[in-house]
C-alpha positions in Angstrom: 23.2 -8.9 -16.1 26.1 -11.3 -15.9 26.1 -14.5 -17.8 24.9 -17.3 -15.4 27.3 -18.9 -13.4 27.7 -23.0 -12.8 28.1 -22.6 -8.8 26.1 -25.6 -7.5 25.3 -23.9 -4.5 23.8 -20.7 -6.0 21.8 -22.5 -8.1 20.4 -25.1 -6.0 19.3 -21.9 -4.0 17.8 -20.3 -6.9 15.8 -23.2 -7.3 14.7 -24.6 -3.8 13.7 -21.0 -2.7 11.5 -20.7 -6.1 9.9 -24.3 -5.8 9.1 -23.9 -2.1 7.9 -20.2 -2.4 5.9 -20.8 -5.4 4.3 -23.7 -4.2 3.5 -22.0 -1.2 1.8 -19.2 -3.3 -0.1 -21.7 -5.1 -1.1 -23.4 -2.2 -2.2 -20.5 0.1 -3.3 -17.6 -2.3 -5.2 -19.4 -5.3 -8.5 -18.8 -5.3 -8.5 -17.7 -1.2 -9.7 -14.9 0.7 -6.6 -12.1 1.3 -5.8 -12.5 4.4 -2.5 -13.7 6.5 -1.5 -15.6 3.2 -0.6 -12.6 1.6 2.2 -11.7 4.3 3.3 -15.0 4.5 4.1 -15.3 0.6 6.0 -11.8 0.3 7.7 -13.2 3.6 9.2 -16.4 1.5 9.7 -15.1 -1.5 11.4 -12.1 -0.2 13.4 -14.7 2.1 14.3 -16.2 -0.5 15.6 -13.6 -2.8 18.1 -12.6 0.2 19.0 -16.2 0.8 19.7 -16.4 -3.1 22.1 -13.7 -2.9 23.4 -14.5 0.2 24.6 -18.2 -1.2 25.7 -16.6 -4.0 28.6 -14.9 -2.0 27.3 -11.3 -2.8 26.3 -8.4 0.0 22.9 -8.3 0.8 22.6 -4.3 0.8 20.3 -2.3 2.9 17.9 -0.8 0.4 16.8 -4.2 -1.1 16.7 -5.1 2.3 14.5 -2.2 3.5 12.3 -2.5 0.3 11.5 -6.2 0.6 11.0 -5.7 4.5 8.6 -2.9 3.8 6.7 -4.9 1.2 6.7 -7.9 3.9 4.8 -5.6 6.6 2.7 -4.0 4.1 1.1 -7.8 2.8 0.8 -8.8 6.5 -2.0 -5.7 6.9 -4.1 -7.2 4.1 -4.6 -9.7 7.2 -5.4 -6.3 9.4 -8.2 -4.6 6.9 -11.2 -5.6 4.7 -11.5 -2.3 3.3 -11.6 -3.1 -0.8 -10.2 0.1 -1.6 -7.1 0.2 1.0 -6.4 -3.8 0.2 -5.7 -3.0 -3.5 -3.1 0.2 -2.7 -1.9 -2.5 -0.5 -1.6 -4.8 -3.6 -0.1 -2.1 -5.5 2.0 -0.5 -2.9 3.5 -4.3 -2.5 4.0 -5.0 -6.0 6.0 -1.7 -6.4 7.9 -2.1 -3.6 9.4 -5.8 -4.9 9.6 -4.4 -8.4 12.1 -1.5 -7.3 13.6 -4.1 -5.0 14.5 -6.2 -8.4 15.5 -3.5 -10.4 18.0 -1.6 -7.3 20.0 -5.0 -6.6 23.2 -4.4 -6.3 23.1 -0.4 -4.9 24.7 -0.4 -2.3 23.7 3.2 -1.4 19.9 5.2 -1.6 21.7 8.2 -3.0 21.6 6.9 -6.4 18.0 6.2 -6.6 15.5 8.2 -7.7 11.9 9.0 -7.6 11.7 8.9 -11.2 11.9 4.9 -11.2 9.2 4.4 -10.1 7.4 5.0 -13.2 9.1 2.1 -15.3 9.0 -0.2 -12.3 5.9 -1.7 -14.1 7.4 -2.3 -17.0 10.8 -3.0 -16.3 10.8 -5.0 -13.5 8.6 -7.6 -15.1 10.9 -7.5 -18.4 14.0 -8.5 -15.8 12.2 -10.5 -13.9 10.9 -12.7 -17.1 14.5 -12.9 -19.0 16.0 -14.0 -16.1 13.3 -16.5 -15.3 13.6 -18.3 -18.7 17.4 -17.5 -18.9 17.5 -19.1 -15.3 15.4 -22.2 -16.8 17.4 -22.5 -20.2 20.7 -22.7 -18.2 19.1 -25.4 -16.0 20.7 -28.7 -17.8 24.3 -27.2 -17.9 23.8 -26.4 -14.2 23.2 -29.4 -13.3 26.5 -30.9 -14.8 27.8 -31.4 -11.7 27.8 -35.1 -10.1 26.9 -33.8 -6.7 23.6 -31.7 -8.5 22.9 -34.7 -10.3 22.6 -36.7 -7.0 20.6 -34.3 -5.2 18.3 -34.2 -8.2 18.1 -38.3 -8.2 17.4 -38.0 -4.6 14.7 -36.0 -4.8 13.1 -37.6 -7.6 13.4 -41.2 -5.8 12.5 -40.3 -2.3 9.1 -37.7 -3.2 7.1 -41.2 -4.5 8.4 -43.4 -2.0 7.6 -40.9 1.2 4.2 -40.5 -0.5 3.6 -44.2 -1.1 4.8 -45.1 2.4 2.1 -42.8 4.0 -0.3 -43.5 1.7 0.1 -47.2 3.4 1.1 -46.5 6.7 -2.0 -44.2 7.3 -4.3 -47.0 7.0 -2.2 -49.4 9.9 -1.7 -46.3 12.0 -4.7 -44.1 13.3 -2.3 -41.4 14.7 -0.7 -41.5 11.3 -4.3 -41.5 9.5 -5.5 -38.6 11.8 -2.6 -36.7 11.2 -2.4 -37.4 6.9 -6.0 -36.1 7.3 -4.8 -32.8 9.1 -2.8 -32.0 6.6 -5.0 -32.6 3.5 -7.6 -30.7 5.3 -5.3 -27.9 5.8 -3.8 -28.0 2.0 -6.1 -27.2 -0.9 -7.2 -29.6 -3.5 -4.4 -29.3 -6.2 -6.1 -31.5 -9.1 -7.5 -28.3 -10.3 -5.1 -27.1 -13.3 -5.5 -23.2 -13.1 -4.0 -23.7 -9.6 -0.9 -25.4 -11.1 -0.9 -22.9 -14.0 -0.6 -19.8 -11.1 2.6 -22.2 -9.5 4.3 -22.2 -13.1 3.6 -18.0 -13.4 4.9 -17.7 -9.7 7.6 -19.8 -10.4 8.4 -17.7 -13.4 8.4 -14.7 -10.8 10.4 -16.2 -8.5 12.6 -17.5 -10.3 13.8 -14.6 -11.9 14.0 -12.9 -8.8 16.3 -15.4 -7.1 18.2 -15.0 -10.3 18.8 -11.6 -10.7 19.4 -11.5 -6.8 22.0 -14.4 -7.2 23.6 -13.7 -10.4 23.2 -9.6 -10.3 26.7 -7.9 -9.0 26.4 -4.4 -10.3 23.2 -2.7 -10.3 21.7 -2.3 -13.8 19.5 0.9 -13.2 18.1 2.2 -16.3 19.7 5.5 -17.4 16.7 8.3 -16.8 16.5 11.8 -18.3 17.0 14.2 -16.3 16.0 17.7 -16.2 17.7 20.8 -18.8 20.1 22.6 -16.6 19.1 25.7 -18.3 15.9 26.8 -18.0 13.5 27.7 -21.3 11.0 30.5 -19.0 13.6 33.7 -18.0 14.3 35.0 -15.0 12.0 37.7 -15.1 9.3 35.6 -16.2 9.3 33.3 -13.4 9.7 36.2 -11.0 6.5 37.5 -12.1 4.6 34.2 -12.0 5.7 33.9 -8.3 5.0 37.1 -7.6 1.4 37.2 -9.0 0.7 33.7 -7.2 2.3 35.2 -4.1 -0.3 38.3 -4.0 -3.5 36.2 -4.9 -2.5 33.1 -2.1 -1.6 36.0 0.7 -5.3 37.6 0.4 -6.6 34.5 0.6 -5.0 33.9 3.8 -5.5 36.7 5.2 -9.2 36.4 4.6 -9.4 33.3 6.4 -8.1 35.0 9.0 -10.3 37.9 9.2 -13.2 34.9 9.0 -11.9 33.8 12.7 -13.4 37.2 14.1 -16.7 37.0 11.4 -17.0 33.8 10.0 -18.9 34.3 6.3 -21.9 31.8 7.3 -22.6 34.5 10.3 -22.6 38.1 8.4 -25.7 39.3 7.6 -26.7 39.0 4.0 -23.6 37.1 2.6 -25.7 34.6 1.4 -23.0 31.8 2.2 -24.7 29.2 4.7 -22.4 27.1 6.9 -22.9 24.2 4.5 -21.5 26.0 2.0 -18.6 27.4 3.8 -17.3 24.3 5.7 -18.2 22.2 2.2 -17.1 24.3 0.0 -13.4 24.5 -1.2 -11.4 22.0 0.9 -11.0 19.9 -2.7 -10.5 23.2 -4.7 -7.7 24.4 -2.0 -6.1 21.3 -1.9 -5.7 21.3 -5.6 -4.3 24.5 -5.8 -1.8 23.6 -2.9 -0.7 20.8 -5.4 -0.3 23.2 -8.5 1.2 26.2 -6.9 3.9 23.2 -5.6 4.3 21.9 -9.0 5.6 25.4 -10.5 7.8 25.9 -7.8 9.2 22.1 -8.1 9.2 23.1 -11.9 11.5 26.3 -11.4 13.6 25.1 -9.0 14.6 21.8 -11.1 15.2 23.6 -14.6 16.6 26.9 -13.1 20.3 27.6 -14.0 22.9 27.0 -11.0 25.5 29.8 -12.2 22.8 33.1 -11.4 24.3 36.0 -9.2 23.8 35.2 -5.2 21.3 38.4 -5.5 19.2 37.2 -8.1 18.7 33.3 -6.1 18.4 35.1 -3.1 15.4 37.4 -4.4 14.0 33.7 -6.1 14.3 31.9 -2.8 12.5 34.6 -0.6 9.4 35.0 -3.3 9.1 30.4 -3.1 9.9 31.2 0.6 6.4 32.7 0.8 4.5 30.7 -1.7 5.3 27.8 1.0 4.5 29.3 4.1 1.5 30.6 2.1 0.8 26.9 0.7 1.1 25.6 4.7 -1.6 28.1 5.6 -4.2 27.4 3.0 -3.4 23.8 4.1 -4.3 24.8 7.1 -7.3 26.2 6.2 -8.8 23.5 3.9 -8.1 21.0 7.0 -10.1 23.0 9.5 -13.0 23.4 7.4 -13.1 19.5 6.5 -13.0 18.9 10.9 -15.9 21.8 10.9 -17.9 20.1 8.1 -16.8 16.4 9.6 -18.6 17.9 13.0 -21.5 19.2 11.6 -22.6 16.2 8.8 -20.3 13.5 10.2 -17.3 11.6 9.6 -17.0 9.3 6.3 -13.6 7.3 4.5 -13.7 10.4 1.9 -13.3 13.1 3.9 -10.5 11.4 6.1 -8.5 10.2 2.9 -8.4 13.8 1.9 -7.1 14.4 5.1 -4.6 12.0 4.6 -3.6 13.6 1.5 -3.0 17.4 2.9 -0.4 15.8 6.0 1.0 14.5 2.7 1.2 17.6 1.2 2.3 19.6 4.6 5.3 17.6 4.5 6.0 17.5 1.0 6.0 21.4 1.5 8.5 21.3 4.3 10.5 18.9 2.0 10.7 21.5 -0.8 11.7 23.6 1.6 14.9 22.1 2.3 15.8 21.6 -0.8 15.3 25.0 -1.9 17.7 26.1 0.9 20.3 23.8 0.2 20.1 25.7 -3.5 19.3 22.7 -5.2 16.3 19.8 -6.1 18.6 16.9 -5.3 17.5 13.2 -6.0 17.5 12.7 -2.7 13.5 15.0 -2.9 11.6 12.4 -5.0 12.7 9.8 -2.1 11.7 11.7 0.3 8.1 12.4 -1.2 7.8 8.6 -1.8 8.7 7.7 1.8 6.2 10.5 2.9 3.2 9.1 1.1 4.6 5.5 1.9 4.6 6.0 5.4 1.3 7.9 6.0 -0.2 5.2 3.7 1.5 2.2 5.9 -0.2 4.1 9.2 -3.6 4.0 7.1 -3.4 0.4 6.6 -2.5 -0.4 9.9 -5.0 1.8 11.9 -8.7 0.9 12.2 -9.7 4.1 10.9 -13.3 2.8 10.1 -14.1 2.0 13.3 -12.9 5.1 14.4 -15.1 6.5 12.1 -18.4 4.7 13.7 -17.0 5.6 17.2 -16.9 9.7 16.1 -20.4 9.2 14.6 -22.1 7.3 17.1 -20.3 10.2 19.8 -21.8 13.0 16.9 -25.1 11.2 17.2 -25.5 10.9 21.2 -25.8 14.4 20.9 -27.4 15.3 17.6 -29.8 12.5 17.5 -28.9 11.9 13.8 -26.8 8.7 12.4 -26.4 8.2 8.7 -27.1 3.8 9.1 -27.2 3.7 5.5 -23.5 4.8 5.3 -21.7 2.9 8.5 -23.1 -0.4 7.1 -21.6 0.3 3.9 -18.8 0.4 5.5 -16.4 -3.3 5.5 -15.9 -5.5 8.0 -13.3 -3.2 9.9 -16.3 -1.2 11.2 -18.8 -3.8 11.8 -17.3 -5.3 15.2 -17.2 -1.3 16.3 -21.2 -1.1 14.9 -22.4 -3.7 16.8 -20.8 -2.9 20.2 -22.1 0.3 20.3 -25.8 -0.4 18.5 -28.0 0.2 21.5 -25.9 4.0 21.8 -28.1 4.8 18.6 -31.3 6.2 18.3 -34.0 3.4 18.2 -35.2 3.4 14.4 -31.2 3.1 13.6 -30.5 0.7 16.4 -33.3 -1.5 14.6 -32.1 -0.9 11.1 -28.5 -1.9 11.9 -29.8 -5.2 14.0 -32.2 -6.2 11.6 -29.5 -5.8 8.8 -26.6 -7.9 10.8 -29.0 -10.1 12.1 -30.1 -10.8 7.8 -26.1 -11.4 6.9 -24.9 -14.1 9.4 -23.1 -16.3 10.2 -20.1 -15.3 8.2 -18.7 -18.4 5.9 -16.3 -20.3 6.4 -12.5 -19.6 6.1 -9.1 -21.4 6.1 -6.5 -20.6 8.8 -4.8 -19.0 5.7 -7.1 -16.5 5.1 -7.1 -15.0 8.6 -8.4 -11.6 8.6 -8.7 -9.7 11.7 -11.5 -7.6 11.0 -13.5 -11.1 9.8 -12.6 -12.6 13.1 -13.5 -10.0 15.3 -16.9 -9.3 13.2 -17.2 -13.2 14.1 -17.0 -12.9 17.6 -19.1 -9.5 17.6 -21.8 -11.4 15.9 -21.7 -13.9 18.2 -22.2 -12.3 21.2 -24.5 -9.8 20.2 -26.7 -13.0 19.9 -29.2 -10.8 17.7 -32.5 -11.8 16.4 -33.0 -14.1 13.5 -33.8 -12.6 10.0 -37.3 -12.1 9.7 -38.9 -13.5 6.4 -38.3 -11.7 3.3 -36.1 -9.3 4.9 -33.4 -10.5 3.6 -34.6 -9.0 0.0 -34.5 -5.5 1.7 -31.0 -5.8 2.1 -28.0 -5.6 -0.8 -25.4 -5.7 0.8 -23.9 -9.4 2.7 -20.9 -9.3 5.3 -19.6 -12.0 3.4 
C-alpha cells in the first residue's frame, strides 16, 4: 500500500464517508431486525468506498465496481426473505463479496483474478482493512495540517452544539418544529446505550480502512498464490486407466436408467425395490459422485503436462469428453428422481436446495468442458464456477421459493388428500402469507391446525421502517384479513413455534 498522502480532499472523503456510513450502521442495524437496513448500509458504505477513490483522482475499475454492486443487491434481499438459513449465505455471500472488493482494488481487468482468493478473503481482507484503518487514524493529525482542514474541522465542531442547542430551544416555541424534532427521535434509536457506540467505533474501523485502501491504493496488492505443478506426479497411463475404469462403471449406470424408462425397478416383479426406495434412494449418493468424478478430471487437467504429443491429449480429451456427458446424464437422472419423489411425498427447502446444487453442477460441467477444449484449466474456470453458484444463489434469494413450495403442496394435496401442516408451518414467514390464502383448499383437520396455530401467534410485533421485511409485511396484511379466530385458552402451550 502506498504511504498516506496529505491531499485535503482525499482525506476529508475518507473521513466523511466513514463517519456518515458508520453512523448510519450504528443507527439502523444495532440491535434491529434484518431487513431493508441491511441494503441500505452496504449501499453507503460501498458509495463511499467509490467516492473515496473517485476524490482521490484514481479510476474506479469495473470489477470493484461489479463486486460492491453485487454485494449491494444481495443485502437489499435480506429485506425480500425471512428464511434463517438463506439470510446467513446472504450475510456471508455479502461479506465475501466486499472482502474481494478490498483486496482486487486497483485491477483493472477480471483476467487476473482467481478463484483461489477466495479462500484468504477471510483473513486477509480484514488484516488490510484493519492496518489501513489505524494507519488511516495515526496519520489523522498530520492530515489535518492544512489551514483549510483545520477550519472545516472548527466548523464542525462549533456548529454540531449550537444546531443542537438551537432546536433543542426552538422546539418548545414552535409546535411544527416540536412535532417534527419528535419525528425524528422516534425514527432514530436511543443512542445512550454504549455497545451501540462500541459497534460505530468497529464500523468505523471497517470503513475506514476501506475508504483508505480505496483512496490511497494505486496498484493492486493481490497476494501471490501457489499455483498448480506443471508436471504432473500420476503418469499418463495411470490417469488413462482411472478414466477409463470410471468411464465403464458411469456408462452402465446410465444405460440402466435408461433401460428403467421401459421397466422401472419399483414395477418388476420380485425386485424387492418399492417406489420409495427408488425415487429416495440415491439422488444424494449420485450427486456426490457427480462432484468426485469432476474433481479428478479438474485434478488431471490442472497438473497434466502441456508439451504431450497431440495424439496422446487427443485420446485424454475424448476419455473426460465422456466422463462429462456421462456426469450430465446421471445429473439428469438424480433430478428426475428428486421431481418423482417431490410428487409422490411432497415438496420441502431440502429437496429443492439439492436441486439448486445439481443446475450448479450441470453448468460447472459445461464449464469444464470449455476449458478442456481450449487445452487448458485457465484462471478464468474458478471465476466462472463462482459466478455460477453466485448467480443461482442471487435467484434463490430473490425468488419466493417457500411459497412456491406451499402452492405445489396444497395443489399435491387437492388431489391426494394428504398435507404435511407440521412442515409448511415450520416454514418462515416467506410461506406464511401463501398458507393462509390458500388454508380453506386444505383438508379440514389441517385447515384447523394451521388456523388455530396462526390465530395462537398474532399480531406480529412491532417494527421500525428500518427493518422492513417483505415477507413480515405481507404475513401482516395476510393476518389481517384472514380475520381468524382468537387463541383459544391454553393453546398457546400446544404450540412452539411464534411468527415473531
Amino acid at each position: 500500500m502506498h504511504a498516506p498522502t496529505t491531499d485535503t480532499a482525499s482525506t476529508a472523503t475518507i473521513w466523511i464517508g466513514a463517519v456518515l456510513a458508520s453512523a448510519l450502521g450504528a443507527t439502523i442495524l444495532f440491535d434491529a431486525w434484518p431487513g431493508i437496513n441491511w441494503g441500505i448500509w452496504v449501499a453507503a458504505a460501498s458509495g463511499a468506498v467509490v467516492l473515496a477513490r473517485v476524490r482521490s483522482g484514481k479510476p474506479v475499475d469495473s470489477p470493484v465496481l461489479i463486486l460492491l454492486a453485487w454485494a449491494t443487491v444481495l443485502a437489499f434481499g435480506l429485506a425480500g426473505t425471512d428464511n434463517g438459513f438463506i439470510r446467513f449465505l446472504i450475510i456471508i455471500s455479502d461479506a465475501m463479496l466486499l472482502g474481494l472488493a478490498v483486496i482486487v482494488t486497483g485491477t483493472s481487468s477480471w483476467s487476473s483474478l482467481s478463484a483461489k482468493l477466495l479462500p484468504a478473503v477471510p483473513f486477509l481482507a480484514p488484516f488490510k482493512v484493519g492496518v489501513a484503518g489505524a494507519r488511516e487514524v495515526a496519520t489523522a493529525p498530520r492530515s489535518m495540517s492544512s489551514p483549510r482542514a483545520r477550519s472545516v474541522v472548527r466548523g464542525l465542531l462549533l456548529a454540531l452544539p449550537i444546531v443542537i442547542a438551537l432546536i433543542a430551544l426552538l422546539r418548545n416555541a414552535d409546535p411544527v418544529i416540536a412535532w417534527t424534532a419528535d419525528r425524528i427521535t422516534d425514527l432514530l434509536p436511543d443512542w445512550s446505550i454504549s455497545p451501540r457506540v462500541l459497534f460505530f467505533f468497529f464500523l468505523l474501523l471497517l470503513t475506514l480502512g476501506a475508504n483508505s485502501i480505496s483512496a490511497r491504493q494505486r496498484e493492486p496488492q493481490i497476494p501471490a498464490l501457489p499455483g498448480f505443478s506443471s508436471t504432473s506426479t500420476i503418469g499418463l497411463t495411470e490417469q488413462r486407466m482411472v478414466l477409463v475404469a470410471v468411464a465403464v462403471i458411469l456408462w452402465i449406470f446410465v444405460l440402466l436408467q435408461v433401460s428403467y424408462l421401459f421397466h422401472s425397478p419399483p414395477n418388476a416383479i420380485g425386485s424387492g425395490i418399492t417406489f420409495a426406495d427408488y425415487a429416495r434412494k440415491g439422488f444424494a449418493e449420485l450427486s456426490i459422485a457427480v462432484t468426485v468424478v469432476g474433481g479428478v478430471i479438474l485434478v488431471f487437467e490442472a497438473t497434466r503436462a502441456r508439451d504431450m504429443d497431440a495424439r496422446t491429449r487427443t485420446s485424454l480429451v475424448r476419455l473426460e469428453a465422456a466422463l462429462l456427458i456421462a456426469l450430465e446424464l446421471i445429473l439428469l437422472s438424480a433430478f428426475r428422481r428428486l421431481i418423482l419423489y417431490e410428487q409422490a411425498y411432497g415438496f420441502t427447502t431440502a429437496r429443492l436446495y439439492a436441486q439448486a446444487y445439481m443446475v450448479v453442477m450441470g453448468l460447472a460441467l459445461i464449464a469444464l468442458w470449455l476449458e478442456i477444449g481450449k487445452g487448458l484449466i485457465s484462471i478464468a474456470f474458478g471465476r466462472r464456477l463462482s459466478i455460477i453458484a453466485l448467480s443461482v444463489f442471487t435467484l434463490l434469494v430473490f425468488w419466493n421459493h417457500e411459497a412456491w413450495i406451499v402452492n405445489r403442496n396444497i395443489d399435491r394435496s387437492r388431489v391426494s388428500g394428504k398435507f404435511d401442516a407440521d412442515y409448511v408451518l415450520r416454514l418462515s414467514r416467506d410461506a406464511a402469507p401463501t398458507i393462509i390464502a390458500r388454508r380453506r383448499e386444505l383438508p379440514s383437520a389441517q385447515q384447523a391446525i394451521v388456523e388455530e396455530w396462526f390465530g395462537c401467534n398474532a399480531p406480529l410485533s412491532h417494527r421500525r421502517w428500518f427493518e422492513w421485511n417483505r415477507s413480515v409485511a405481507a404475513t401482516r396484511r395476510a393476518l389481517s384479513a384472514a380475520n381468524l379466530a382468537p387463541c383459544k385458552p391454553g393453546a398457546r402451550a400446544n404450540w412452539h413455534g411464534r411468527i415473531d
